[in-house]
C-alpha positions in Angstrom: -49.2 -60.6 65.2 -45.5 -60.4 65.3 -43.7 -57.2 65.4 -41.9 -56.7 61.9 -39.4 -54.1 62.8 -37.0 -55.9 65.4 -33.3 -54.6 66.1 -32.2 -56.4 63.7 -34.5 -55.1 60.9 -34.1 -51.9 62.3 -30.0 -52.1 62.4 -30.1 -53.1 58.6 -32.1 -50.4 57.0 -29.8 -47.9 58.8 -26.8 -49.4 57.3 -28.4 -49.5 53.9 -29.3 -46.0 54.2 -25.8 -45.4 55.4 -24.3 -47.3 52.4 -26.5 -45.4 49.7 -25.7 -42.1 51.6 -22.1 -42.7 51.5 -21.9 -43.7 47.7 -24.4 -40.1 46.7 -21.2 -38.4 48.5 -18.8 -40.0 46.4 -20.6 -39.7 42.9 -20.7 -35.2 43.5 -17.1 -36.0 44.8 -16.4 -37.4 41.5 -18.6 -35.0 39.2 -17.4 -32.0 40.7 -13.9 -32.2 39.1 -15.4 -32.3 35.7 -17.9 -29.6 36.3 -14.6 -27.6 37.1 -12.8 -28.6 34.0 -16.1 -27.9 31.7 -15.9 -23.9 33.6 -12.1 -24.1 32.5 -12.5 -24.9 29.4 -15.4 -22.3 29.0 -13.0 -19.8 30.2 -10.3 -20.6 27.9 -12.8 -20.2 24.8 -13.6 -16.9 25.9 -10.5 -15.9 26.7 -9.2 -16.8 23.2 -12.0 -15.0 21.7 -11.0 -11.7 23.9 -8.4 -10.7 21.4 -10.4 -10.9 18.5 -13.2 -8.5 19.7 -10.8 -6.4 21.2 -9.2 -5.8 17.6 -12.1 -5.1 16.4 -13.3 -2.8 19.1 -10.1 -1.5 18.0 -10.9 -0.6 14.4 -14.8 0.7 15.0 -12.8 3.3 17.5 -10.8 4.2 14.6 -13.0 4.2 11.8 -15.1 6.2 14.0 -12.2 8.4 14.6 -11.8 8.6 11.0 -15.3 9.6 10.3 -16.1 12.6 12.8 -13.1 14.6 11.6 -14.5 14.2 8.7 -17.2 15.4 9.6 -15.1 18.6 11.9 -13.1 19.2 8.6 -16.2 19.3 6.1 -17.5 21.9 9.1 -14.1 24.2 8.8 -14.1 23.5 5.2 -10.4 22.2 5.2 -9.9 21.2 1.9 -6.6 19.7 1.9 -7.2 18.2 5.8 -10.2 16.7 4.5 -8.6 15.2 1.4 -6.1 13.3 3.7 -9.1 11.1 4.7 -9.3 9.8 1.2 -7.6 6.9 -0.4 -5.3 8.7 -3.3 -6.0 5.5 -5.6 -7.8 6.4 -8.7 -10.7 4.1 -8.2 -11.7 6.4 -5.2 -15.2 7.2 -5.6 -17.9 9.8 -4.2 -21.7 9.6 -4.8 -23.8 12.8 -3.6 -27.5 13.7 -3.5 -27.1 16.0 -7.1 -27.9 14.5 -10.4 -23.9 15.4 -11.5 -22.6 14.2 -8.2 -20.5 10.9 -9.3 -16.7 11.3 -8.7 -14.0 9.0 -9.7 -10.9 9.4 -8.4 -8.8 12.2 -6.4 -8.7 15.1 -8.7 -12.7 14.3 -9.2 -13.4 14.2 -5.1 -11.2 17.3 -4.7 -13.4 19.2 -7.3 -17.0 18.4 -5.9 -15.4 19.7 -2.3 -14.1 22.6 -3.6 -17.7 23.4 -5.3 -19.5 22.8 -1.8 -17.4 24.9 0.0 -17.3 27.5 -2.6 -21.6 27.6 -2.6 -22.0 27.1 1.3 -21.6 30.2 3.9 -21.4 27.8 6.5 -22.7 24.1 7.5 -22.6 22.2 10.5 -23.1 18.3 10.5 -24.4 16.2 13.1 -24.8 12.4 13.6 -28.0 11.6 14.4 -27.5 7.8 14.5 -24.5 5.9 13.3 -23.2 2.0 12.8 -19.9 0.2 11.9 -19.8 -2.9 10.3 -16.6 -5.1 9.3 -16.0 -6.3 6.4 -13.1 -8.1 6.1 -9.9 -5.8 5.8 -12.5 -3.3 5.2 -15.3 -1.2 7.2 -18.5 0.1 6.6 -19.6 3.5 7.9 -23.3 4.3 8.2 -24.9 7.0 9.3 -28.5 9.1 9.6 -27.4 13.3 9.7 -28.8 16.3 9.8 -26.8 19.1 8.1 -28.0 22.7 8.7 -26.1 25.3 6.2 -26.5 29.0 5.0 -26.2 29.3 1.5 -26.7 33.1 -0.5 -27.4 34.4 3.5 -30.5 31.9 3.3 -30.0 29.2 6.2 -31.7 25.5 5.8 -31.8 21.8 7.1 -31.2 19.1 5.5 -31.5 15.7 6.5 -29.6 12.2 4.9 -27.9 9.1 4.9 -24.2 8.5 4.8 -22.9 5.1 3.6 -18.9 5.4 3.8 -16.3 2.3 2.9 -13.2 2.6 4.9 -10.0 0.3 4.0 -6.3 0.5 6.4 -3.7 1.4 3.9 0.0 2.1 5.7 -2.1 1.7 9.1 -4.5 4.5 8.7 -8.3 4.1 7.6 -9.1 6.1 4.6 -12.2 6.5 2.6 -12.0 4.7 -0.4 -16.2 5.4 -1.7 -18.7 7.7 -0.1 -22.5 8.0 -0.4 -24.5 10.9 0.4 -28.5 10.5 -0.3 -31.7 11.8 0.7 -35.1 10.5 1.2 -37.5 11.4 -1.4 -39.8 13.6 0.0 -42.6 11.8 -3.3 -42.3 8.3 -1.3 -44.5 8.2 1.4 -43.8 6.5 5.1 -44.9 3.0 4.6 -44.3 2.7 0.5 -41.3 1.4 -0.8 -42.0 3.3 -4.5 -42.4 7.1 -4.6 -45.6 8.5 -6.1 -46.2 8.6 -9.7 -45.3 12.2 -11.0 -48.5 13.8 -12.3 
């Protein structure tokens, strides 16, 4: 039997594996440009989205801003500190956990603060979990809280939701509606209807 693999057999698979070698080099030559472009392109998206988020970044610092000295002049019971916050349009509007607690414009808001801090002997407010959500050239505010408050020398706790609507006028973020409730206590966990009264 002859020998197959003679110099010259031998000579020619080395230049074919030379040649194929050679031409895999060239192809991730080639590639690699466009793999770089594809990353610079990639990078130019997120960079044009940057300015975006940072604006709105931007806003949830102020509306958050806005919000807890609300909550540091409700505590001081700063009337006229805590009425800046509002919008002074008349379709500004208040909702509040008492069956007569529905105000409609300024002189309306004004009265149902001046009635809380008339009854209360002191409250404090705290956050106990809070979001911002954008909506448009407006902002939501929503919060869980836990107010504690002395009323008649008698302290309490009382815990609630805050849903607050915040719009820029002149660039400040006022309130322009407000809602205070509180879970009923007739709805158990797990139930979305309370209990029928007996």
């Amino acid at each position: 039997m002859k020998r197959w693999l003679t110099p010259t057999v031998l000579n020619g698979i080395l230049l074919c594996c030379f040649v194929f070698g050679h031409s895999r080099a060239i192809d991730a030559q080639a590639q690699a440009p466009a793999a770089e472009t594809s990353a610079v392109k990639k990078e130019t998206t997120t960079d044009r989205s940057s300015p975006q988020k940072e604006k709105e970044l931007k806003i949830e610092q102020a509306v958050r801003e806005t919000m807890n000295r609300f909550r540091d002049l409700y505590v001081k019971k700063d009337l006229e500190g805590l009425m800046a916050l509002f919008s002074d349009e008349e379709d500004v509007f208040i909702y509040g956990s008492g069956v007569d607690e529905k105000r409609i414009g300024p002189a309306a808001v004004r009265t149902q603060f001046e009635r809380d801090f008339a009854q209360v002997d002191s409250v404090s407010v705290h956050y106990d979990w809070q979001k911002v959500i954008m909506a448009g050239n407006a902002a939501i505010f929503v919060a869980d809280m836990t107010m504690q408050y002395t009323v008649n020398g008698e302290k309490a706790t009382l815990s609630g939701r805050f849903t607050y609507i915040l719009q820029q006028q002149n660039d400040r973020w006022r309130i322009k509606v407000g809602h205070f409730s509180i879970p009923t206590p007739s709805q158990d966990e797990g139930q979305s209807f309370p209990r029928k009264n007996k």
